[in-house]
C-alpha positions in Angstrom: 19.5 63.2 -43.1 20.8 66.4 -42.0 23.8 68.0 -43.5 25.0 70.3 -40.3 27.9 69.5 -38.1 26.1 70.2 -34.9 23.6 67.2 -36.1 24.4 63.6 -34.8 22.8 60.2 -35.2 23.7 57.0 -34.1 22.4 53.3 -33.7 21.9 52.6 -30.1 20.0 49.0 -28.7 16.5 51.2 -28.8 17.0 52.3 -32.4 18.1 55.7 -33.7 19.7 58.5 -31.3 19.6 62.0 -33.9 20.1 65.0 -31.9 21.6 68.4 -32.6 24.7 68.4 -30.3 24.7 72.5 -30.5 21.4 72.4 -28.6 21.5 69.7 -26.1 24.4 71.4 -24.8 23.1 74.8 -24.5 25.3 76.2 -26.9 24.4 79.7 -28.2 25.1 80.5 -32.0 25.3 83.6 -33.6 23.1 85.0 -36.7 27.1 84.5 -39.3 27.3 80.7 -37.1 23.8 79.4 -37.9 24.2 81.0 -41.6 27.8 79.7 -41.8 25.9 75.5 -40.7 22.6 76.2 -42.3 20.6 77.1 -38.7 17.8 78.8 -40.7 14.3 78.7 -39.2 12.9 76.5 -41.7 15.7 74.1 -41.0 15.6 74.3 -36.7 12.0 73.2 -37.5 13.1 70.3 -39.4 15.6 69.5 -36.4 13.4 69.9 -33.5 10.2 67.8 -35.8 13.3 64.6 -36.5 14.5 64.4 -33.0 10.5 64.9 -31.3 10.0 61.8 -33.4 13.0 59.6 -32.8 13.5 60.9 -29.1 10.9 62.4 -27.4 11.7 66.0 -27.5 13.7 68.4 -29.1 16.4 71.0 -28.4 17.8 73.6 -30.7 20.3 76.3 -30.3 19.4 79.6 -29.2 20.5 82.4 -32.0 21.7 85.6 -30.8 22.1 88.9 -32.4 26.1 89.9 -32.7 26.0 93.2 -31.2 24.4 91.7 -28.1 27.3 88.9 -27.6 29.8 91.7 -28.1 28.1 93.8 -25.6 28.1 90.8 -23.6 31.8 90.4 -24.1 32.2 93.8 -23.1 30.1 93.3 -19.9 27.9 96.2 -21.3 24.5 94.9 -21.1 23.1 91.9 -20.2 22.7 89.0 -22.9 18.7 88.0 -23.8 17.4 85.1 -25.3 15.5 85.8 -28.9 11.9 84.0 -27.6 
């Protein structure tokens, strides 16, 4: 279904489990991440649209800008979510 390695599916009792691993656990990607799996817009749409369908709801990573994590690494500024 979808070629990414944050993307997981399995066969559980109640049928398929897809889920993108990146977001249910909160991770945070960067704009050269998301390029480097394929994270484009179009393509979080897809994500969140297959896992509504065979879970429920959806989660996708949150994409950040590099210079804010490196300010954040830097403690310079606080880090804000794209929205």
């Amino acid at each position: 279904m979808v070629q990414c390695k944050n993307w997981k599916e399995y066969q559980s009792m109640n049928g398929w489990i897809t889920f993108c691993s990146a977001g249910a656990y909160g991770r945070r990607l960067t704009v050269v991440e998301a390029r480097s799996c394929g994270c484009t817009e179009l393509q979080r749409q897809k994500c969140k649209k297959l896992m509504e369908s065979n879970v429920g709801f959806g989660l996708v990573p949150d994409i950040y800008e590099e210079a804010l994590v490196e300010e954040k690494q830097k403690g310079l500024e606080p880090l804000v979510t794209r929205r």
